[in-house]
C-alpha positions as CSV (number, residue, x, y, z in Angstrom):
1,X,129.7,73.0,156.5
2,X,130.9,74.7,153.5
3,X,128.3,73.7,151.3
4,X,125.7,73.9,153.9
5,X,126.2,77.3,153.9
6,X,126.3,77.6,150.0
7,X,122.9,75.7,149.7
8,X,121.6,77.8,152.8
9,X,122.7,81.4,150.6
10,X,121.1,80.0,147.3
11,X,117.9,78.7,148.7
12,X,117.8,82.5,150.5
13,X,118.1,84.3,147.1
14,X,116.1,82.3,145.7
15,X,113.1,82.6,148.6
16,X,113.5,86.6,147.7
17,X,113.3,86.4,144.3
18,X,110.1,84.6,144.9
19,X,108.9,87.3,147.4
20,X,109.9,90.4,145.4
21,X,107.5,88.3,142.1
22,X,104.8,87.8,144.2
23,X,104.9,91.8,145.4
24,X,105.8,92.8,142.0
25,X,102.9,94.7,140.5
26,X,101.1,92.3,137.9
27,X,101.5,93.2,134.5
28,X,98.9,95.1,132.7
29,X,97.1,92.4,130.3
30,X,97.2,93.5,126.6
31,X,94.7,92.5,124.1
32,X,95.3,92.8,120.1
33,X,92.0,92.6,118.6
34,X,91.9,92.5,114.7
35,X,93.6,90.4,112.3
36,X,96.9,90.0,109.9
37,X,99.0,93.2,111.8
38,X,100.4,94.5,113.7
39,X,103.3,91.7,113.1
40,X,106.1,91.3,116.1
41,X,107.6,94.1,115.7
42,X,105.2,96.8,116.1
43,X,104.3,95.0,119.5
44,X,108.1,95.1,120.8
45,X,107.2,98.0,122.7
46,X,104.8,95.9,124.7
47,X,107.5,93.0,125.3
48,X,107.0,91.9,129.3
49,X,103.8,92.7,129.1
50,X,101.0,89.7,128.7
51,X,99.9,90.3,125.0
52,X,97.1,88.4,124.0
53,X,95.9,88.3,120.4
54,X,91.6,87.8,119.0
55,X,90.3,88.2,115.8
56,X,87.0,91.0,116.1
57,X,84.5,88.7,116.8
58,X,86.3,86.9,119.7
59,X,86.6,90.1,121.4
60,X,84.3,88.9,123.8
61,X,86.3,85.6,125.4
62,X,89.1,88.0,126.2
63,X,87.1,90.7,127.2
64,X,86.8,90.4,130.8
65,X,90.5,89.7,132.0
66,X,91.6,92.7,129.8
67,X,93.5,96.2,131.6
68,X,94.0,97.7,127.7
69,X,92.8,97.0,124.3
70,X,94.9,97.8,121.3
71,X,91.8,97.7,118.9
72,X,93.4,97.3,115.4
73,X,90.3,96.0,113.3
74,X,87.8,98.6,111.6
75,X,85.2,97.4,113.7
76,X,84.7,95.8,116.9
77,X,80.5,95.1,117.3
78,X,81.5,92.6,120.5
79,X,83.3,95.6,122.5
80,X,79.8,97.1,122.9
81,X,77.6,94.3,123.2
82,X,79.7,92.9,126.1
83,X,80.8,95.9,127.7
84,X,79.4,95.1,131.0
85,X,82.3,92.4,131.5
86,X,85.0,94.9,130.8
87,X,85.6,95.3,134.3
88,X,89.6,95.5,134.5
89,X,89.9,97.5,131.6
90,X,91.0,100.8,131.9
91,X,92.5,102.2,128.5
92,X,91.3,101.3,124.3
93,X,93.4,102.6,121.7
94,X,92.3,102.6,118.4
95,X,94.9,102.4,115.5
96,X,92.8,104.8,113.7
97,X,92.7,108.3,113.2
98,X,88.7,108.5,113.8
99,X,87.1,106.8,117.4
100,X,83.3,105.9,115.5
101,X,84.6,102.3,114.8
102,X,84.7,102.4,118.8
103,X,83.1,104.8,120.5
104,X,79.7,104.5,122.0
105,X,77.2,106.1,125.2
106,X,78.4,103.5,127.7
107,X,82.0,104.2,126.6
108,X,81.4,107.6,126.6
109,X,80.1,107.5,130.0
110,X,82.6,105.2,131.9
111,X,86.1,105.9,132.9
112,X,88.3,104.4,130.6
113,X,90.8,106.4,128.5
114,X,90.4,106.1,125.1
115,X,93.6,107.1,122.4
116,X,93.4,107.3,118.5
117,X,96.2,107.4,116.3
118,X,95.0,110.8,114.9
119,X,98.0,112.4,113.2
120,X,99.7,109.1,112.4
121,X,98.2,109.0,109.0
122,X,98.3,112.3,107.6
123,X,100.7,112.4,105.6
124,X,100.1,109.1,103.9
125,X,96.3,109.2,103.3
126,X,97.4,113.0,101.6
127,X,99.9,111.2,99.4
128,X,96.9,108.9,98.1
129,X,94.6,111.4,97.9
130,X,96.4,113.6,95.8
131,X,97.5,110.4,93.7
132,X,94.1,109.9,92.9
133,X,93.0,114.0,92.4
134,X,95.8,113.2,89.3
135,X,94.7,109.9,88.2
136,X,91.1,111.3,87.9
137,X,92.4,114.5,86.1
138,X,94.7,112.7,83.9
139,X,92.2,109.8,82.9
140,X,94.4,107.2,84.8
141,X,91.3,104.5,84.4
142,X,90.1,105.0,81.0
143,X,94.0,104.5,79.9
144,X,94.7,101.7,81.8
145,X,90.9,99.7,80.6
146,X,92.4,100.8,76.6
147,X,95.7,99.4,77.2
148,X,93.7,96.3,78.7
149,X,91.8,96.2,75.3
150,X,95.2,96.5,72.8
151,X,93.3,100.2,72.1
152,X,95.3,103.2,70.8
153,X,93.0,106.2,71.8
154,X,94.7,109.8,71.7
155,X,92.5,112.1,73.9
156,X,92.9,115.3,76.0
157,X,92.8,115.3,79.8
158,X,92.7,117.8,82.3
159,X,96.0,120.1,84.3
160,X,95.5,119.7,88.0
161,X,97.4,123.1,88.8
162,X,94.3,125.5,88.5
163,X,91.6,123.5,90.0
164,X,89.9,124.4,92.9
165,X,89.7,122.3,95.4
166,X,87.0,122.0,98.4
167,X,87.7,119.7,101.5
168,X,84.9,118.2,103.7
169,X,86.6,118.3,106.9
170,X,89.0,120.1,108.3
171,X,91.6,118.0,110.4
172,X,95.2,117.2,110.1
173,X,94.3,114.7,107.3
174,X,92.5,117.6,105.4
175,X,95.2,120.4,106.3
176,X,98.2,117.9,104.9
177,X,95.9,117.4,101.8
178,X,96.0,121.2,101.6
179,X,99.6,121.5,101.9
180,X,100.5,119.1,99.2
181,X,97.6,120.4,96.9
182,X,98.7,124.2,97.2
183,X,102.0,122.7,96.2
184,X,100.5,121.5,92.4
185,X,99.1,124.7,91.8
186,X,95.4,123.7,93.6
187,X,93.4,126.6,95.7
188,X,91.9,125.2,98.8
189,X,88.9,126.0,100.7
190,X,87.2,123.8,103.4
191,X,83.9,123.2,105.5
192,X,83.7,122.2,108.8
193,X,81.1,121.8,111.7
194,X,82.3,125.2,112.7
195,X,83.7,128.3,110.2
196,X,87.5,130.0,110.5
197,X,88.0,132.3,108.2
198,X,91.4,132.7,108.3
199,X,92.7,129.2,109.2
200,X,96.4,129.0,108.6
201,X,96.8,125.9,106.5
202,X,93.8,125.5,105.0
203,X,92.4,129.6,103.8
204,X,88.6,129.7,104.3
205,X,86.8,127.0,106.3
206,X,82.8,127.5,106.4
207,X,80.4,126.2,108.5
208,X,78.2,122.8,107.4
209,X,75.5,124.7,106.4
210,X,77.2,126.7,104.1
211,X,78.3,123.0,102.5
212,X,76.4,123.3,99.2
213,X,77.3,126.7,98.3
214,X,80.8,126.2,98.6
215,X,80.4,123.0,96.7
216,X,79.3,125.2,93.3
217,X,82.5,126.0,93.4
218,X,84.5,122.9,93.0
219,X,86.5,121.3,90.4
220,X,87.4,118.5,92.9
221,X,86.0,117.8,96.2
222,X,87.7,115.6,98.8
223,X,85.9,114.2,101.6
224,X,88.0,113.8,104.9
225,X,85.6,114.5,108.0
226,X,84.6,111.3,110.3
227,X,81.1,110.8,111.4
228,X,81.8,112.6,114.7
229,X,82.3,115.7,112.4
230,X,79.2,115.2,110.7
231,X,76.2,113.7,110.4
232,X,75.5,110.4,108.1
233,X,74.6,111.7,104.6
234,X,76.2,115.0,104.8
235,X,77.2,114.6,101.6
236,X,74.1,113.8,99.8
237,X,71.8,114.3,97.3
238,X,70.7,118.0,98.4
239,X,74.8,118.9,98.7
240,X,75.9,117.2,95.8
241,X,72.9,118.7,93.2
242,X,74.9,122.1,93.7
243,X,78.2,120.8,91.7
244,X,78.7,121.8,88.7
245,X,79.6,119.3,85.3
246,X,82.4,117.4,85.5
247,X,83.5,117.4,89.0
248,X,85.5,115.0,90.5
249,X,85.3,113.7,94.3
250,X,87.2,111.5,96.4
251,X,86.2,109.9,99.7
252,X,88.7,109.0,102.4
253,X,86.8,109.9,105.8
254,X,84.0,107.9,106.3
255,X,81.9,105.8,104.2
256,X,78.2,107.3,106.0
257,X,79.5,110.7,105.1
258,X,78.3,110.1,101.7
259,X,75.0,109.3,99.9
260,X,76.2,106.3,97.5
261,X,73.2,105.9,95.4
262,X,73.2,110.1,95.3
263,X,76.7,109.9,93.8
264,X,75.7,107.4,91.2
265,X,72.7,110.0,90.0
266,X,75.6,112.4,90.1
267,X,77.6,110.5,88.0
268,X,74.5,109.7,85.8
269,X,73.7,113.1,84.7
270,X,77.5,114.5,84.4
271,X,77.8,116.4,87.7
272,X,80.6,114.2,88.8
273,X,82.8,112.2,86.1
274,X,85.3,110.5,88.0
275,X,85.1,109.5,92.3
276,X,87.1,107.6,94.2
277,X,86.3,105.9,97.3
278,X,88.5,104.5,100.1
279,X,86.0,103.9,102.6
280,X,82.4,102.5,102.8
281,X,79.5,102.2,105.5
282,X,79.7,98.3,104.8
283,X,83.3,97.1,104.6
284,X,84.3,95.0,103.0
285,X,81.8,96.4,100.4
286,X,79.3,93.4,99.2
287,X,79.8,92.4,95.6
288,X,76.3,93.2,95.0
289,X,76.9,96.7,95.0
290,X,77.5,98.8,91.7
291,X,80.6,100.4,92.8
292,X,82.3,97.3,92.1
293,X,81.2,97.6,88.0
294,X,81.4,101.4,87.4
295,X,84.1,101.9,85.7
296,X,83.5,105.9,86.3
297,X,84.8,105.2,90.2
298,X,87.9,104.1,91.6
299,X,87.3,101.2,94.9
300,X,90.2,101.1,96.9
301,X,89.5,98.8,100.3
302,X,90.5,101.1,102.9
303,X,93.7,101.3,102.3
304,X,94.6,105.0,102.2
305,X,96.1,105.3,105.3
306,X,98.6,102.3,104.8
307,X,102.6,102.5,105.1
308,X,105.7,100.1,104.9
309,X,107.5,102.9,107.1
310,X,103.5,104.0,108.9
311,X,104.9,102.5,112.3
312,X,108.0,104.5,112.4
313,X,105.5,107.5,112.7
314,X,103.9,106.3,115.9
315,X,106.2,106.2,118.8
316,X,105.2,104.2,121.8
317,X,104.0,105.6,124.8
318,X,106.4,107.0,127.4
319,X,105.8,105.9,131.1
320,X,104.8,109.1,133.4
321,X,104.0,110.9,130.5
322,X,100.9,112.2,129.1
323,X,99.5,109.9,126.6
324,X,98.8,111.4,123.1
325,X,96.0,111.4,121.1
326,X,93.7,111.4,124.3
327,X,89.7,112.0,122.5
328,X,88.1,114.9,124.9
329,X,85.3,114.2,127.0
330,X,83.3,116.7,124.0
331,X,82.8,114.0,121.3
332,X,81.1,112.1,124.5
């Protein structure tokens, strides 16, 4: 009777445990989409959860038993072209500071929440910019193609401390380049859709329009505005005939911010003698193109923004509170 009762009292637990599963809420069903990272470990926040992972372009086999997207590719073309089966989904975040690899009108318009990982990068994509401002002022690529060749070749290059520079953009990736460049002796001004004259970190911001005049100015320009800050070209050949000789420029916003074949007329006729770029409108960027062989430009494949420690700077969400890096209904 003994055991009777034993085997009664087990198959009772058990019979609740299987009741309080099937009223347990179902957990939310994540899905990774890009390749290579995030590894384990960046995902141990989400452990309990279902976590599924796609490469871009498989987005769309996924797509339709999905409640939030951790979108961790540069682009994702199948997120719009099958939006109409994202029926479950109700939150995208984008491990990106910008929202144009994402966003788009039937986005826009629906009700999902959609977080970027604006602020995350700051301080790393300032640390590479300024690493290149100094390895275009110091002649960091014409050393390192002589010491390729066995060439000994004694020449001057420039001080960094003194030169102006002008920032395209005016977020926290272009106020923690302006911090780091005030502290090498660098004056700062930027443009921005919108002018502040006084802005705390930055000095002087002018509006757009005011882009090519403030450009005559510049010893080095740095371009850090996504395309939801401006419009494709913004930097182009108009802008760019107003620098003066030997200008240098670096590009870690967006590659449709600037006119490539306008920078390589720059770069023909002396008005710019040294650019980096980080980012492109095509990535990766086709071996065709003439980037690849100038040895007057620095290609880096988007990698300004990258940091062994990067994921210690982005805590995970915390449950009933606000989630960060919510984009406002304005950029819709």
């Amino acid at each position: 009777m003994r055991a009777r009762a034993h085997r009664d009292a087990a198959d009772g637990h058990a019979r609740d445990r299987v009741d309080r599963r099937a009223n347990a809420p179902e957990r939310p069903h994540v899905v990774v989409v890009g390749e290579g990272d995030p590894d384990d470990a960046r995902l141990e926040p989400l452990r309990g959860h279902r976590i599924s992972r796609c490469a871009a372009g498989e987005l769309s086999r996924l797509l339709p038993d999905a409640d939030v997207l951790f979108v961790w590719s540069f682009a994702t073309p199948e997120l719009r072209s099958h939006w109409s089966s994202a029926e479950k989904l109700s939150w995208i975040h984008t491990a990106t500071a910008g929202i144009d690899n994402v966003l788009f009108p039937g986005l826009a318009a629906s009700s999902v929440t959609l977080t970027s990982s604006r602020g995350v990068f700051d301080v790393p994509i300032a640390e590479y910019v300024i690493g290149l401002i100094i390895a275009l002022a110091k002649d960091f690529p014409a050393t390192l193609a002589a010491q390729r060749e066995r060439r000994w070749e004694h020449r001057e290059t420039d001080r960094v401390g003194g030169r102006h520079l002008v920032l395209v953009g005016a977020g926290p990736i272009a106020q923690a380049v302006a911090r780091t460049a005030r502290c090498l002796g660098m004056s700062v001004e930027a443009v921005a859709r919108s002018a502040r004259p006084h802005d705390p970190v930055l000095g002087p911001v002018h509006a757009a329009a005011e882009l090519g005049a403030v450009l005559e100015r510049a010893d080095d320009v740095v371009i850090a505005a996504p395309l939801t800050e401006g419009p494709r070209g913004l930097v182009g050949r108009d802008a760019l005939l107003h620098l003066r000789a030997g200008t240098h420029l670096v590009n870690v916003g967006r590659g449709a911010v600037l006119d490539h074949e306008a920078l390589l007329e720059a770069l023909d006729d002396g008005r710019v003698t040294g650019a980096a770029l980080d980012v492109f409108e095509t990535e990766p960027l086709p071996e065709r193109s003439a980037l690849w062989d100038d040895r007057r430009v620095v290609v880096s494949p988007h990698t300004g923004g990258g940091g062994r420690r990067g994921a210690d700077a982005a805590p995970p969400p915390v449950p009933r509170e606000p989630l960060r890096g919510v984009v406002g209904e304005s950029l819709s």
